[in-house]
KOLLORO-890157 format. One record per residue (C-alpha): x, y, z; residue in three letters. Coordinates in steps of 0.05 Angstrom, whole numbers, padded with zeros to 5 digits, always signed. Example, Ala and Ser with C-alpha at 12.3 -4.5 7.8 and 13.67 -1.06 7.14 Angstrom:
<atoms>
+00246-00090+00156ALA+00273-00021+00143SER
</atoms>
This chain:
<atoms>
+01149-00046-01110UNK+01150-00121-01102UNK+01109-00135-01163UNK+01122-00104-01239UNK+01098-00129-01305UNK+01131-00123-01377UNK+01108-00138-01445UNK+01115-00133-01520UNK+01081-00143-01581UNK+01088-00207-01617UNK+01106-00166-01675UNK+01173-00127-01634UNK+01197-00187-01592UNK+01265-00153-01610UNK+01229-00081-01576UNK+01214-00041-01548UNK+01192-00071-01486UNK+01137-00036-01443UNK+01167-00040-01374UNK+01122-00002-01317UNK+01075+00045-01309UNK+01064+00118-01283UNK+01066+00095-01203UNK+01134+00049-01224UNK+01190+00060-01183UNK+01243+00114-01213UNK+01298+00078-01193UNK+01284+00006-01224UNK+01264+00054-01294UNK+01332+00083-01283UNK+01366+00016-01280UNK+01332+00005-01337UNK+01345+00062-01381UNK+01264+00064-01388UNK+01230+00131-01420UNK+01172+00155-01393UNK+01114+00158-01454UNK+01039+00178-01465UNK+01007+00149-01521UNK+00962+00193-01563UNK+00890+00179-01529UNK+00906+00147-01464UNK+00895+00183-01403UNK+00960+00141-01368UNK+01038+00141-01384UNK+01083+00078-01390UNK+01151+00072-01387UNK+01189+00034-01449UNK+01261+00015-01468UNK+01287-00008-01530UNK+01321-00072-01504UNK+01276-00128-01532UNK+01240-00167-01464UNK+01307-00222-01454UNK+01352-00168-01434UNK+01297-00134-01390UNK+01283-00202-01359UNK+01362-00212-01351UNK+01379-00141-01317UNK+01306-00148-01275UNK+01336-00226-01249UNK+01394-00184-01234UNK+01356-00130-01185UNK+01328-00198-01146UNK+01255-00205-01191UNK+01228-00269-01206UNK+01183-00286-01266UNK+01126-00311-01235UNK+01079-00324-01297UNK+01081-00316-01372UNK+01024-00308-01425UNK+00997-00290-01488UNK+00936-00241-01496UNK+00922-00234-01573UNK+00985-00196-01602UNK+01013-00187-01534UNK+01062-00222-01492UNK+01061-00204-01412UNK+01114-00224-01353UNK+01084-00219-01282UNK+01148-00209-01246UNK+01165-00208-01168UNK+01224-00188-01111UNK+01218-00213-01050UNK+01222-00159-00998UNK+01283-00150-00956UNK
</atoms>
């Protein structure tokens, strides 16, 4: 899984952090401590941890990903993160 992105609400940029999706590989969620969730009306699970998006970004840096871009959309902010494969 070279590519993964995270994100928060503007509102929680102390968390929780949404950190991968269904397909996301179980062992970078277990790194993480990430929790597997389904929110009421979507058809698609997420993973989350409570860490707010610094110490994500800080233990991800330490697996080998790289923030490749950074942005806003309305009351969200998104990381586009990559690892170069070995």
């Amino acid at each position: 899984m070279p590519y993964m992105l995270i994100s928060t609400q503007i509102r929680l940029e102390n968390g929780p952090t949404n950190v991968g999706d269904e397909h996301s590989d179980p062992a970078v969620m277990s790194y993480l401590g990430a929790r597997k969730k389904t929110m009421l009306g979507n058809n698609f699970s997420e993973y989350q941890v409570d860490d707010p998006p610094r110490l994500v970004l800080d233990k991800l840096e330490k697996m080998g990903f790289r923030v490749l871009s950074m942005t806003g959309v309305g009351q969200t902010l998104v990381w586009c993160l990559h690892k170069e494969n070995e």
